[in-house]
C-alpha positions, 0 to 999 in steps of 0.5 A: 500500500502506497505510503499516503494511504497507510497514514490516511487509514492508521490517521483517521482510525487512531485519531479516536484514541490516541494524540497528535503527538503520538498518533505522529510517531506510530505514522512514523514506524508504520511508513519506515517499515517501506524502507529499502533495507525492509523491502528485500528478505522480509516478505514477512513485514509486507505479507508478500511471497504468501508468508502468511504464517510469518506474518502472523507470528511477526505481528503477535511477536509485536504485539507482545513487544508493545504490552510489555513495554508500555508495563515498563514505561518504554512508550517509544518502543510500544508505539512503534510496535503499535506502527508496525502491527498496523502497517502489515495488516494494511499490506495485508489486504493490498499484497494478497488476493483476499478482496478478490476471494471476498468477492467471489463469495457475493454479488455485485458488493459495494466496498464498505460491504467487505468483511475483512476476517472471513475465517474461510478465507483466511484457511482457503488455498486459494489465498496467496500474496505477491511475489518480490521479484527483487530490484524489478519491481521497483522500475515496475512502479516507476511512472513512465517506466512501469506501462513497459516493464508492468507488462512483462512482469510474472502473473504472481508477481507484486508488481501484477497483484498490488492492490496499493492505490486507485491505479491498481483498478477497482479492488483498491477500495475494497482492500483500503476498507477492509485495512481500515476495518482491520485497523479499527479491530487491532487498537481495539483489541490491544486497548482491552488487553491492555486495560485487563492486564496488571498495567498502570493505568497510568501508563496506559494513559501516558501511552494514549496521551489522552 
């Protein structure tokens, strides 16, 4: 997904919950998970390569890194774990084919229809995600060079299956929904585990900035 669209999402849902000042620094590790040296040997990050399994287990990974380190103060280190958790789920949706498996199952759907955790999706075979084909990918999406090289690219590749902006077609919306609901469901969760866990309230507070 298109850096723009990761912080109008994680923007427009955590706004509710957290500061500005916060909120800014959880943007800021969500967009640096699209650092170069993040986009080669971590398909994991990305949910690309069909790592679905890695990535789910990069993400419990963080979420256990953000309870234990807003319990010790260490706020910095929880919000940007925070901003990673949410920037492979929103890649979730744009790198792999869920929205289109979605739609197979309904007819004519309009995108604030999705259900963004369909379990027999979520266990279908069916599911796969893009492949990084390496540096190609990169003048895949360079303006100008990409009308060329898009064409020539494998039918599994990123540059072919990326749902990351309107140019992707008209699936785009559908996954930027389905990452927003996601988005949504995540903070959710966390703030209940962090309110039901032996954490200061304090520090929960400090954490939100609200």
């Amino acid at each position: 997904m298109k850096t723009k669209y990761h912080v109008e999402i994680t923007q427009n849902v955590l706004q509710e919950y957290f500061s500005q000042e916060n909120l800014k620094k959880i943007i800021k590790a969500n967009i640096q998970q699209d650092r170069v040296k993040n986009q080669f040997g971590h398909d994991y990050i990305h949910f690309d390569g069909s790592a679905f399994s890695e990535g789910f287990t990069y993400i419990e990974d963080q979420k256990a890194i953000l309870l234990k380190s807003v319990e010790d103060s260490d706020f910095q280190t929880a919000w940007a774990a925070l901003g990673r958790i949410l920037h492979s789920w929103q890649d979730f949706y744009s790198h792999s084919n869920y929205v289109q498996l979605w739609h197979q199952t309904t007819e004519n759907p309009s995108p604030e229809e999705i259900d963004h955790n369909d379990p027999e999706i979520f266990n279908s075979p069916k599911l796969i995600s893009g492949k990084n084909y390496g540096i190609i990918e990169f003048f895949a999406m360079v303006p100008g060079l990409s009308r060329l090289i898009k064409p020539l690219m494998p039918a599994d590749s990123h540059a072919k299956m990326n749902l990351d902006s309107p140019k992707s077609g008209p699936y785009f919306e559908f996954a930027f929904i389905a990452a927003q609901k996601r988005t949504k469901q995540e903070i959710n969760v966390i703030l209940h585990q962090l309110f039901t866990l032996d954490i200061k309230r304090e520090a929960i507070h400090v954490y939100l900035g609200k």
